[in-house]
MARRO-392958 format. One line per field, with one value per residue: x, y, z of N, C-alpha, C in turn. Coordinates in pm, 1 decimal. Atoms other than C-alpha are relative to their C-alpha. Example, Ala and Ser with C-alpha at 12.3 -4.5 7.8 and 13.67 -1.06 7.14 Angstrom:
2
n_c1	89.0, -82.0
n_c2	-119.0, -119.0
n_c3	0.0, -6.0
ca_c1	1230.0, 1367.0
ca_c2	-450.0, -106.0
ca_c3	780.0, 714.0
c_c1	90.0, -77.0
c_c2	120.0, 109.0
c_c3	0.0, 73.0
This chain:
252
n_c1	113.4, 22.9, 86.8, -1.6, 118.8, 105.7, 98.1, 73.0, 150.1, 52.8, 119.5, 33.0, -99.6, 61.0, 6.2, -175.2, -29.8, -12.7, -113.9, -144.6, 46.4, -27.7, -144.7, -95.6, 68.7, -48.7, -144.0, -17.1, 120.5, 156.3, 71.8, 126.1, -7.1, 126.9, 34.8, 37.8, 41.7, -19.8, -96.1, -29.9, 95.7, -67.1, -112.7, -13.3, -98.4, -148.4, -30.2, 1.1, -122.3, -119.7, -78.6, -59.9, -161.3, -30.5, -122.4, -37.0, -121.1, 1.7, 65.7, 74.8, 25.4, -41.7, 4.1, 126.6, 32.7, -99.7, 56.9, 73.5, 6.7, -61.6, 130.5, 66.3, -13.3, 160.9, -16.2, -136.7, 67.6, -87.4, 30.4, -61.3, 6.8, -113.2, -31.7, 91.0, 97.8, 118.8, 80.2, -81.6, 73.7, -79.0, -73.5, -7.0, -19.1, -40.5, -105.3, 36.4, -63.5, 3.8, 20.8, 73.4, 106.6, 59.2, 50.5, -33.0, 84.7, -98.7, 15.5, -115.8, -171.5, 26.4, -95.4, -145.6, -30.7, -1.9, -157.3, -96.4, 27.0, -61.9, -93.3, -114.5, 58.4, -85.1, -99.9, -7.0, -160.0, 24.4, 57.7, 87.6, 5.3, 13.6, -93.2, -30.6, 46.3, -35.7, 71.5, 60.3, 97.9, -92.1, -36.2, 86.5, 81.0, 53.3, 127.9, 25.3, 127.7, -0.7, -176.8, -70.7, -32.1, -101.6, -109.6, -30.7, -97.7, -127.5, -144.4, -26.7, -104.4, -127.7, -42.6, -49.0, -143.7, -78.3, -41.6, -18.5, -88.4, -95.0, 63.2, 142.6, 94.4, 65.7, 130.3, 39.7, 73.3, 109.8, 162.3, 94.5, 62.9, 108.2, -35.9, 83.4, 6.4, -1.7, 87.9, 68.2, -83.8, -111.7, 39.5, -42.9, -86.8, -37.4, 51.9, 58.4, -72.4, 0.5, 195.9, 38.7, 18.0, 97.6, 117.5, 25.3, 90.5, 142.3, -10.0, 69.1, -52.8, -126.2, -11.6, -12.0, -182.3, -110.4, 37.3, 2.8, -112.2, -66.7, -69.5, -160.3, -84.2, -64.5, -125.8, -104.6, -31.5, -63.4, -117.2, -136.9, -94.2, 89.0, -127.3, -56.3, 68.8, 119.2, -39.0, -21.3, 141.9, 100.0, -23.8, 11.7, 147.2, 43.4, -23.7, 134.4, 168.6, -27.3, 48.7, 98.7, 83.2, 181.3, 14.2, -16.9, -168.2, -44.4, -0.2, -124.3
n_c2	-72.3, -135.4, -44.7, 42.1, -15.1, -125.0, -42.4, 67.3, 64.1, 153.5, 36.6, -74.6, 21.2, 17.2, -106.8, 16.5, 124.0, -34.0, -92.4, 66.2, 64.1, -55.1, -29.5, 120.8, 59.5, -50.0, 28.5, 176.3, 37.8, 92.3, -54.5, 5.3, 96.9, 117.1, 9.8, 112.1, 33.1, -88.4, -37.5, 78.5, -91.6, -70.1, 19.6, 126.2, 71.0, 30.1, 130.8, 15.9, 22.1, -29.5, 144.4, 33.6, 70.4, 70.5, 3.6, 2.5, -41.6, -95.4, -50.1, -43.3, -139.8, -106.7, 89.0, -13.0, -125.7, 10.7, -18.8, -84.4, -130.8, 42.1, 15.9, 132.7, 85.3, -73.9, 34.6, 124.1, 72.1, 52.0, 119.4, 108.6, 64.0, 83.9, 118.8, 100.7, 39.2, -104.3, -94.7, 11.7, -146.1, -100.8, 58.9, 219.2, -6.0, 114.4, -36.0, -96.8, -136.3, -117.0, -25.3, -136.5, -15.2, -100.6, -13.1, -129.4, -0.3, 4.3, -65.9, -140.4, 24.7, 117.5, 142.3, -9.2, -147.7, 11.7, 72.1, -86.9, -47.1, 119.7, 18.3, -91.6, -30.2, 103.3, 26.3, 91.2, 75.6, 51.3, 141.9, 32.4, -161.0, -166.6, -49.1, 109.6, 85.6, 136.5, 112.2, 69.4, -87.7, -139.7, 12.9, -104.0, 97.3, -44.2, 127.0, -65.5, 79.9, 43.1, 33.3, -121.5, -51.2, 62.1, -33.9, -125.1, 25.6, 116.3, -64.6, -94.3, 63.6, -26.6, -160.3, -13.0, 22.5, -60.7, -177.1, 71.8, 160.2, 53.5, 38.2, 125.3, -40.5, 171.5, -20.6, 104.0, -35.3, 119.9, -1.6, -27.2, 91.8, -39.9, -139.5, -13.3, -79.6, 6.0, -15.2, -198.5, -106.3, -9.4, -104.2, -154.3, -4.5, -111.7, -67.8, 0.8, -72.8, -135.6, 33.7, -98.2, 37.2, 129.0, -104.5, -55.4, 75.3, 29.1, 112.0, 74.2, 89.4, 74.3, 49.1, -116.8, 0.6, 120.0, 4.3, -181.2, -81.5, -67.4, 77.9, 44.6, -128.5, -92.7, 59.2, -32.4, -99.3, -31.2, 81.8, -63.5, 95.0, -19.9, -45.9, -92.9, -92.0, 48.5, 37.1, -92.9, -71.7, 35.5, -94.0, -105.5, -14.6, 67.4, -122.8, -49.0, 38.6, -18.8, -127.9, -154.3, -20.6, 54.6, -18.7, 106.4, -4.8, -92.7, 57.9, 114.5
n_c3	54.6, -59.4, -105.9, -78.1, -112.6, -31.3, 111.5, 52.7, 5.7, -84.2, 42.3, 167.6, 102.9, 121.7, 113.8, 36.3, 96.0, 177.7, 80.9, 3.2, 91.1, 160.1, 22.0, 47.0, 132.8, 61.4, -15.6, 17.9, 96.8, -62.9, 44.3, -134.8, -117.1, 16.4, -89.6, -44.1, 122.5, 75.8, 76.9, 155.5, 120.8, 25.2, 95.2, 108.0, 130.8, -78.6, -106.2, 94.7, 37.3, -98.9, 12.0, -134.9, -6.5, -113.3, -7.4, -160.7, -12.7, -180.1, 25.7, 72.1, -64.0, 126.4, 151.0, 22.9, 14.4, 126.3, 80.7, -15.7, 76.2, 171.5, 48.8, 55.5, -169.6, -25.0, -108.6, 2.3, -147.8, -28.9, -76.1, 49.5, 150.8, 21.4, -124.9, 50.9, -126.2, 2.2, -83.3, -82.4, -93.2, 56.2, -68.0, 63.4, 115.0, 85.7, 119.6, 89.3, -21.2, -18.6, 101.7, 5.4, 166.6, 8.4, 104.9, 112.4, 190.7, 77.3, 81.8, -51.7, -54.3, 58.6, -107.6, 57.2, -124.9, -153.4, -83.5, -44.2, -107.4, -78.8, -56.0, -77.7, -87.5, -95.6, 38.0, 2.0, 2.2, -113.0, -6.6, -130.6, -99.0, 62.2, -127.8, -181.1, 40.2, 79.7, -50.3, 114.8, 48.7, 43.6, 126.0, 140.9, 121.0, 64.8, 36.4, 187.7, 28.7, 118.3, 100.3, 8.3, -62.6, -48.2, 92.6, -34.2, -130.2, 25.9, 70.5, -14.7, -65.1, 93.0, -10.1, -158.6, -12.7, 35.2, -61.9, -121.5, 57.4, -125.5, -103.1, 24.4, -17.0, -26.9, 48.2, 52.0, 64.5, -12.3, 62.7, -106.2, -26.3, -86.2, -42.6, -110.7, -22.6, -112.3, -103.2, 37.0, -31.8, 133.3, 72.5, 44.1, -160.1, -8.3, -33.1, -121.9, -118.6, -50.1, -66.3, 96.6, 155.1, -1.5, -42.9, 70.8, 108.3, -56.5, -120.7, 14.7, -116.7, 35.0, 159.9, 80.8, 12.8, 91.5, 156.4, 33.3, 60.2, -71.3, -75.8, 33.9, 66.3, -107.2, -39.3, 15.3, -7.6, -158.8, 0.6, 41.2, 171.9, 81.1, 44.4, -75.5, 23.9, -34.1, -140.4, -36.0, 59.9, -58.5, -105.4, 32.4, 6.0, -100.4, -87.6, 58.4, -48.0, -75.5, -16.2, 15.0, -141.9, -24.3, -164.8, -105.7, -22.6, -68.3, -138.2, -42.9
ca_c1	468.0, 386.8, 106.8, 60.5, -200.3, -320.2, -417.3, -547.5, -907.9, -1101.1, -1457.3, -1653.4, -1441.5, -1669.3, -1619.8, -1218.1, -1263.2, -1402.7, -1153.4, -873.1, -1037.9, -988.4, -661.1, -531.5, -767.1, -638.8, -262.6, -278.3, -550.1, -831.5, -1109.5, -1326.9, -1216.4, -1410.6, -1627.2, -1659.8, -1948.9, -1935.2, -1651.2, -1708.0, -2041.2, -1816.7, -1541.4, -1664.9, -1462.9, -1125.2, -1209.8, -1299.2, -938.1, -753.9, -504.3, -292.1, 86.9, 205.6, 572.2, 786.7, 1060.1, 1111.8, 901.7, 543.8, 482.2, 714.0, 645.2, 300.3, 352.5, 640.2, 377.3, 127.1, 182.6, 277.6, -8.3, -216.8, -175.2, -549.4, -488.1, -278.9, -309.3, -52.5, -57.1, 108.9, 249.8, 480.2, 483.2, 259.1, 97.6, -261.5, -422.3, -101.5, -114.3, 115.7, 293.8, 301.0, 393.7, 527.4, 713.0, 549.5, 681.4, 583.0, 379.6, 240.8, -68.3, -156.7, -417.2, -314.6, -475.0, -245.2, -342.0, -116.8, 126.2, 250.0, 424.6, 760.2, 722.7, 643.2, 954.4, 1113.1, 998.6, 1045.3, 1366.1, 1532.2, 1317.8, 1534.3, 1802.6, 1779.8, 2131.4, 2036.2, 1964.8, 1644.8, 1644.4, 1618.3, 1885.5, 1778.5, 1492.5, 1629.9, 1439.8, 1259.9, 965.4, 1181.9, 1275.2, 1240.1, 1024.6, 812.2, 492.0, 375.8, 6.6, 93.5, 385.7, 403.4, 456.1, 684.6, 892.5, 884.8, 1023.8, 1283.6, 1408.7, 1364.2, 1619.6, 1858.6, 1878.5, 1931.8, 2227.3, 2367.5, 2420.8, 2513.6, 2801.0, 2997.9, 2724.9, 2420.1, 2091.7, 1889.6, 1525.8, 1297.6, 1082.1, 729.1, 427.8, 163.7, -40.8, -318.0, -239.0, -379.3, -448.6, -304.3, -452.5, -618.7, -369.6, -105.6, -289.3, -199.5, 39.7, 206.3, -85.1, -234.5, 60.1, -105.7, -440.6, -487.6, -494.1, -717.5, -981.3, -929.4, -1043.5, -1349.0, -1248.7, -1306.4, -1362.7, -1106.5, -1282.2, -1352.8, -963.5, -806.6, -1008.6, -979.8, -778.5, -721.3, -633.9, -326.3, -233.9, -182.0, -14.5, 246.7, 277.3, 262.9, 573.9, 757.6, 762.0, 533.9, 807.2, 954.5, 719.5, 402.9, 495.7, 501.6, 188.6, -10.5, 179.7, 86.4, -281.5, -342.4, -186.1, -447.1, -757.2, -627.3, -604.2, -897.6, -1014.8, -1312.5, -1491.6, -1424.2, -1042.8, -998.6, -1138.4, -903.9
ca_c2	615.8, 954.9, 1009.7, 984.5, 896.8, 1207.9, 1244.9, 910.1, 840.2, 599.0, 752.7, 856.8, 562.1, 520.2, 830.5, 785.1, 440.9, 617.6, 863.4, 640.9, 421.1, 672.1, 761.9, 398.6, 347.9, 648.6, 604.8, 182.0, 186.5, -10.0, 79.0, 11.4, -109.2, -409.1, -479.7, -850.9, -977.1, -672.0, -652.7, -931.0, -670.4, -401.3, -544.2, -817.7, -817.4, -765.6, -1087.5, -1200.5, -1216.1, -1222.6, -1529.5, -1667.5, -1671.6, -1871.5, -1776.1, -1881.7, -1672.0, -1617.2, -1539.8, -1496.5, -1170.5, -971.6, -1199.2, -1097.4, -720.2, -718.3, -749.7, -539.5, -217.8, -363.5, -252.2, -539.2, -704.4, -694.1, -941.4, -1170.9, -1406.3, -1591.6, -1951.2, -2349.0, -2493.9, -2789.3, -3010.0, -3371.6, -3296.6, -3218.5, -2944.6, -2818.1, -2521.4, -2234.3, -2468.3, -2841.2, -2723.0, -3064.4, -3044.3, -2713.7, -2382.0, -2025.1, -1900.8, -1590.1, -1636.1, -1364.0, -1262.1, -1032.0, -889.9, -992.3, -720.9, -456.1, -704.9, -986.7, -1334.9, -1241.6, -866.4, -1044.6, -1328.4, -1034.3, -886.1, -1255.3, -1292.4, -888.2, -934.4, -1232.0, -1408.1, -1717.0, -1858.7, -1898.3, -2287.9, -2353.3, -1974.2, -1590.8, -1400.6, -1516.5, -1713.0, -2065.9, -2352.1, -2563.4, -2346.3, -2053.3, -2190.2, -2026.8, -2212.4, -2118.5, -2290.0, -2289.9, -2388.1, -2519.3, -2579.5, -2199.8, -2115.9, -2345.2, -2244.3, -1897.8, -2006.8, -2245.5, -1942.2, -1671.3, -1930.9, -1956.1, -1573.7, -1554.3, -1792.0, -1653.4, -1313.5, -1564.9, -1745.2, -1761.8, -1890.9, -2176.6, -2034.4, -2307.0, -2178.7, -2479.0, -2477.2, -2698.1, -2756.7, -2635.6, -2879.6, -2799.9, -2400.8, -2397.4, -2074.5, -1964.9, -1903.1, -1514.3, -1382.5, -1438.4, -1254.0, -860.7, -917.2, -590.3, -401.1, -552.3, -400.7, -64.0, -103.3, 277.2, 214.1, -61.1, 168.9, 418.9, 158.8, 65.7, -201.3, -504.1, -795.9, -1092.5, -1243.1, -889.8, -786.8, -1088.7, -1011.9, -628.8, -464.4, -209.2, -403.7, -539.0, -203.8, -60.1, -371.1, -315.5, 69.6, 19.1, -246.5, 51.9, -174.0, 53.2, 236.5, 555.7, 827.5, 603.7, 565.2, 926.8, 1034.8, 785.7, 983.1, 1277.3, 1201.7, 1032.1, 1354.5, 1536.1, 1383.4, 1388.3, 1748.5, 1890.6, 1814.8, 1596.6, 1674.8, 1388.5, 1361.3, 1683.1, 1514.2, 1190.9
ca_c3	-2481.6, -2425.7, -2280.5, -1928.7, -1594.2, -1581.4, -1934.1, -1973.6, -2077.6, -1807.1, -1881.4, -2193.6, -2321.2, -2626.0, -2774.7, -2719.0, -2874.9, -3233.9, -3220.6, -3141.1, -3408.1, -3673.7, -3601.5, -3638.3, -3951.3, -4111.4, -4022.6, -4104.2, -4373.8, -4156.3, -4277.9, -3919.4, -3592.6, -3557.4, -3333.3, -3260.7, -3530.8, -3668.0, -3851.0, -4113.8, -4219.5, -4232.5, -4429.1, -4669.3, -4945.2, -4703.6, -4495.3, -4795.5, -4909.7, -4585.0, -4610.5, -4247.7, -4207.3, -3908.4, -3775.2, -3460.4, -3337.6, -2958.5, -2796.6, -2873.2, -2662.4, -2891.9, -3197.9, -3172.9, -3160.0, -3430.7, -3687.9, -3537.3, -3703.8, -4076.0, -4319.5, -4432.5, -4066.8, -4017.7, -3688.6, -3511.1, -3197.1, -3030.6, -2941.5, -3013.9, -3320.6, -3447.1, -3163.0, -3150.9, -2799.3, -2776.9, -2640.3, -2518.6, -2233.0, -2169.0, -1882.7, -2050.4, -2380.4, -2513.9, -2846.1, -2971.5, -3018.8, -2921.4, -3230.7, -3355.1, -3656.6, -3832.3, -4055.7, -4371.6, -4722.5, -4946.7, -5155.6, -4933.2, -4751.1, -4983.8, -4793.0, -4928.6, -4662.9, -4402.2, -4386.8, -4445.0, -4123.5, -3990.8, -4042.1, -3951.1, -3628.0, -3453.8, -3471.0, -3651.1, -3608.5, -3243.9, -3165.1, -2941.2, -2822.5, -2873.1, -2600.8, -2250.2, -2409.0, -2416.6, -2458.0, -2739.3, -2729.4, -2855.1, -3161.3, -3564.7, -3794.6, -4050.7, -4071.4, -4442.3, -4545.5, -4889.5, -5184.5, -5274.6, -4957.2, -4885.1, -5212.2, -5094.4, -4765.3, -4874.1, -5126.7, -4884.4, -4604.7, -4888.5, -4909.4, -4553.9, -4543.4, -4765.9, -4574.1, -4309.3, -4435.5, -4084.2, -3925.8, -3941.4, -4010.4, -3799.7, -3909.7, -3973.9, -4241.2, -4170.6, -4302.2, -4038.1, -3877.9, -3598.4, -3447.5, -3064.2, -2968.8, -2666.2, -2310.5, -2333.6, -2097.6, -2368.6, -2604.3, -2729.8, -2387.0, -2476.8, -2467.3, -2194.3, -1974.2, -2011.2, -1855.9, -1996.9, -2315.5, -2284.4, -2086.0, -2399.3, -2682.5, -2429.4, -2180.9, -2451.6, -2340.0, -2428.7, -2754.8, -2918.5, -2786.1, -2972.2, -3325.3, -3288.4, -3575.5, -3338.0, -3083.8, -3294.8, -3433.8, -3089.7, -2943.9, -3139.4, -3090.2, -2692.9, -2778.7, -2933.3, -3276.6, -3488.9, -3750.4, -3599.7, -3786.4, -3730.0, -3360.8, -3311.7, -3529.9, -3307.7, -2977.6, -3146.2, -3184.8, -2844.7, -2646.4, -2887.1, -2781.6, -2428.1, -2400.1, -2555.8, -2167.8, -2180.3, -1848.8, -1662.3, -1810.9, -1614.5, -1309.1, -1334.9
c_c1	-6.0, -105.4, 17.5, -133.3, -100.7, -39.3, -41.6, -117.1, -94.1, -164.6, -37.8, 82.3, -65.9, 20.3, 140.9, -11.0, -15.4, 101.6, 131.6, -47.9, 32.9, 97.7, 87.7, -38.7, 57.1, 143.2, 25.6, -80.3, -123.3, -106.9, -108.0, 108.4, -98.2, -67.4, -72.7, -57.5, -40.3, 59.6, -6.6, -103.4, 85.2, 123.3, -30.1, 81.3, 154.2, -9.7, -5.0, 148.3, 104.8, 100.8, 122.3, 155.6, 37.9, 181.3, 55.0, 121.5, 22.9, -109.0, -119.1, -65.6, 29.8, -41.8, -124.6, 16.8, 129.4, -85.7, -117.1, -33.8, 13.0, -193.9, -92.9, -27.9, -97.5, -5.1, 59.2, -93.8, 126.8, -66.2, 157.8, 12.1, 114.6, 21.3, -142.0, -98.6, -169.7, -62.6, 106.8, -24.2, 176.0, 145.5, 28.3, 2.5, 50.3, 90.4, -33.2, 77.1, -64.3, -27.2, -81.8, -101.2, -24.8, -84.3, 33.6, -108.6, 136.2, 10.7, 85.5, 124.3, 7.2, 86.7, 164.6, 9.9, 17.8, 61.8, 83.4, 35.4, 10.7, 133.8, 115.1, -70.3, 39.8, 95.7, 23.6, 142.2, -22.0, -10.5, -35.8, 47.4, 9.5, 75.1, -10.8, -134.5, 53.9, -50.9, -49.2, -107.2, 13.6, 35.2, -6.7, -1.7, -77.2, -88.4, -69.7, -142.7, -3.5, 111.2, 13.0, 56.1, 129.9, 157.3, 23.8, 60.5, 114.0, 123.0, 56.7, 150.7, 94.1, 66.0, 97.5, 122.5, 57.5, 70.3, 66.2, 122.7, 81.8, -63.5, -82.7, -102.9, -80.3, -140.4, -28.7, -93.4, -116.9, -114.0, -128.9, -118.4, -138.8, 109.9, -86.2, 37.4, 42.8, -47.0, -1.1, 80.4, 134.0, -88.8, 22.6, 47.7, 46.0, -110.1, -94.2, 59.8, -35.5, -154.2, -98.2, -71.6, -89.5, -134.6, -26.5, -76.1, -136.9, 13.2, -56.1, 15.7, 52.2, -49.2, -26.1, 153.1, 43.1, -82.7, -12.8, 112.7, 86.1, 80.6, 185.1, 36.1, 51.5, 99.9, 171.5, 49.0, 56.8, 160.0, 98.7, 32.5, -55.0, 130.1, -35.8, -104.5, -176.3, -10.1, -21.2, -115.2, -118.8, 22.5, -66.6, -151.2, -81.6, 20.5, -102.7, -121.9, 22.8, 17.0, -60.4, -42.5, -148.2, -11.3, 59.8, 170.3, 53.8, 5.1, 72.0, 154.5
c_c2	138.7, 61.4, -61.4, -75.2, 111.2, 27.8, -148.6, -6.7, -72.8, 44.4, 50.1, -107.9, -70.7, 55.5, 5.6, -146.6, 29.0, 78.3, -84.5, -87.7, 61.7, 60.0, -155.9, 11.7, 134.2, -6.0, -125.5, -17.5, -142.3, 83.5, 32.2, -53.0, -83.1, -46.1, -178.2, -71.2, 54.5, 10.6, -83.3, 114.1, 56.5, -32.5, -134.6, -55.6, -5.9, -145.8, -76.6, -83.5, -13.2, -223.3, -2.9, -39.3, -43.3, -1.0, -49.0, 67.1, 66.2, -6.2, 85.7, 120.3, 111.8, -53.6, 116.1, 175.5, 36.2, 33.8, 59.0, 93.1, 17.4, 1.9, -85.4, -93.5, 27.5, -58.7, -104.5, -77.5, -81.4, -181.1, -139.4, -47.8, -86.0, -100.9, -143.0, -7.3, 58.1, 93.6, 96.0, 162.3, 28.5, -103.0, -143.9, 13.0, -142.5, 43.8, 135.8, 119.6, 83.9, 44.8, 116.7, -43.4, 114.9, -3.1, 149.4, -39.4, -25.0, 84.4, 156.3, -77.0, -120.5, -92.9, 3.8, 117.6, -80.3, -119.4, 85.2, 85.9, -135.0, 39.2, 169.2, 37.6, -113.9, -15.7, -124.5, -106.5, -58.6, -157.7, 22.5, 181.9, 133.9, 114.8, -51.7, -46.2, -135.6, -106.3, -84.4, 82.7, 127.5, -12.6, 42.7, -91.9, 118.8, -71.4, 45.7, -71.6, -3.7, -5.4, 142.6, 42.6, -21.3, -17.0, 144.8, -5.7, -0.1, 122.7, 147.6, -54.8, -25.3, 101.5, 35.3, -51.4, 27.3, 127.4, -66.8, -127.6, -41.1, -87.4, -69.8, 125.7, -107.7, 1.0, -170.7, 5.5, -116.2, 43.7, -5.7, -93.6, 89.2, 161.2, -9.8, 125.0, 45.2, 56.7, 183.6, 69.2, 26.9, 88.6, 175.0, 0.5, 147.0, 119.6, 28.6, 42.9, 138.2, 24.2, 144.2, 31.4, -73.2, 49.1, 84.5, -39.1, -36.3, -107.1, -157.2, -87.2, -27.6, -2.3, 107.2, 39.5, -70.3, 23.5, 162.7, 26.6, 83.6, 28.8, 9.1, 86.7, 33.5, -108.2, 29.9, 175.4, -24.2, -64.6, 102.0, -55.9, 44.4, 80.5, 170.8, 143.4, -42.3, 10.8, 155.3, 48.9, -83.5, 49.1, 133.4, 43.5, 14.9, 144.6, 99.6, 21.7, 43.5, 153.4, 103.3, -8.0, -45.8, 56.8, -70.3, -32.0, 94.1, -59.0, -152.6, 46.7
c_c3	60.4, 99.3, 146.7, 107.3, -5.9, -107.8, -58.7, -3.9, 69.8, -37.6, -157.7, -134.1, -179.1, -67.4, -20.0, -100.6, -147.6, 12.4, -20.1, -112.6, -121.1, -26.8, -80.5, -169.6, -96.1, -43.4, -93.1, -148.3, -5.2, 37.9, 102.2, 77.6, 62.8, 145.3, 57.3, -194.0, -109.0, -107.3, -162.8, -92.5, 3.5, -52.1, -36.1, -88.7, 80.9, 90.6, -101.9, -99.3, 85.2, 0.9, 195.7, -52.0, 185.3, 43.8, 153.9, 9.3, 125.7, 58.0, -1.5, 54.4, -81.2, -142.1, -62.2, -56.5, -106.8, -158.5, -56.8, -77.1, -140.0, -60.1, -87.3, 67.8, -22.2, 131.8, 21.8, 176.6, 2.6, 22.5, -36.0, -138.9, -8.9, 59.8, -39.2, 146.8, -33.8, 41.8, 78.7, 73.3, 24.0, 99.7, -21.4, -141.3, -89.5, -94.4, -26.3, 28.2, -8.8, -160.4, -18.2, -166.8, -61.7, -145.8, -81.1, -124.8, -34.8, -136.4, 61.8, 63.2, -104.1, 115.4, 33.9, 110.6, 101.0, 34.2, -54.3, 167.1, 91.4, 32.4, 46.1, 164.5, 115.8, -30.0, -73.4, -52.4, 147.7, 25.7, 106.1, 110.7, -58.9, 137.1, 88.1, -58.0, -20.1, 12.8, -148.1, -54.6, -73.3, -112.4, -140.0, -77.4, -23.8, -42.2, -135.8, 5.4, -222.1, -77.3, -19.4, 54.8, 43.0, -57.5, 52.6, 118.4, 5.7, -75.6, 86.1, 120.8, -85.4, -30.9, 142.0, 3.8, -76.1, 56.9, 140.8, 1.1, 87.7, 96.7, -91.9, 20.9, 71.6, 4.9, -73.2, -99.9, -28.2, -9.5, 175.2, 34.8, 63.0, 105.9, 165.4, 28.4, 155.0, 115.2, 12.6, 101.4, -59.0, -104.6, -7.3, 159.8, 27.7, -1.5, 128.7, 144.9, -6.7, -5.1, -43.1, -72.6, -40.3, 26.1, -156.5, -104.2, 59.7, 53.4, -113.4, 39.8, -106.8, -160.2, -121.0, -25.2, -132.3, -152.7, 8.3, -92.7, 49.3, 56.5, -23.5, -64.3, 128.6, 57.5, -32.5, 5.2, 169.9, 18.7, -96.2, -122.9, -108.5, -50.5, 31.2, -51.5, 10.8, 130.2, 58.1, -64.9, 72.3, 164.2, -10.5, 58.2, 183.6, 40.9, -45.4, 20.5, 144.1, 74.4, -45.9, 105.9, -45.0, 130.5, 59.0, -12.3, 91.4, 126.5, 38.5, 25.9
């Protein structure tokens, strides 16, 4: 990222949170950055229509911020899926695998973008792993919530091996059961490594974080995964705000 320490934001961070708010929302086309129970008043008819895709691929640190920056992402959250344990935690995972949820309009991303962005965003030839990821929890499935989905799956893994004819694609393709959400220091992980940034949106807490639009727009910028002229018009901005010299930025 570009900016640095010395031009980060730590007070006044309210008034950085609208601006940085209306950079994303202009850039992304989110219409508010939401503010907890806010957000459903301020976007009725978009929650309205927001439908859940459920993917596993590696993981769910990058998973999560992979789909961050894609417009129609409105939010994501990491957690468990696939496995038969209950309740399972980040260290007694049982059968399940490393999963990223996300909520989209399907009126800007359709299902078909985003196992496109599944599958050029791993490797799924891998078995039980993703480079030095290896394990069960690492695995690529595609959790479907219904028969369309599950035709759109089935034809987009037939595409795939095809481009794959030296190799096994070993993507699973399963019907989604119970999703456990995982423990809030897994959550927007990649953004939470820049404690910054975090100050700039307004220190939220966890359960605002994890349903912020914002949130999961920037995750994926701080992860470097937002596309190359987006990535740089939200560098652009930030350094922007940063040196018109609020007071107090001067004095950090």
């Amino acid at each position: 990222m570009a900016f640095s320490k010395k031009n980060a934001c730590v007070p006044r961070y309210l008034i950085c949170a609208v601006v940085i708010g209306l950079i994303v929302n202009k850039a992304l086309g989110i219409r508010n950055p939401d503010r907890s129970s806010e957000s459903n008043k301020d976007l009725p008819d978009q929650e309205h229509h927001l439908k859940i895709a459920v993917f596993a691929m590696g993981s769910f640190w990058r998973s999560e911020a992979v789909f961050g920056c894609l417009p129609g992402v409105i939010r994501s959250r990491v957690g468990y899926a696939g496995g038969s344990k209950r309740n399972p935690e980040y260290r007694n995972l049982g059968d399940h695998a490393e999963a990223v949820q996300i909520e989209y309009d399907p009126r800007l991303i359709s299902y078909e973008e985003l196992l496109n962005v599944f599958w050029s965003s791993h490797d799924p030839r891998q078995v039980f792993g993703q480079g030095p990821d290896v394990g069960n929890q690492y695995r690529s499935v595609i959790f479907t919530n219904g028969t369309e989905e599950s035709r759109l799956a089935s034809i987009s893994k037939e595409n795939e091996q095809t481009r794959s004819r030296s190799s096994i694609v070993t993507t699973h393709i399963q019907e989604l059961g119970v999703f456990y959400p995982a423990e809030p220091e897994h959550q927007k992980f990649e953004l939470k490594q820049n404690p910054l940034l975090l100050q700039l949106i307004g220190n939220l807490p966890e359960e605002e974080l994890q349903r912020s639009s914002m949130a999961t727009k920037l995750n994926g910028y701080v992860a470097e995964l937002c596309p190359p002229k987006l990535q740089k018009q939200i560098d652009a901005k930030i350094n922007e705000i940063t040196k018109k010299g609020w007071p107090l930025l001067r004095e950090f």
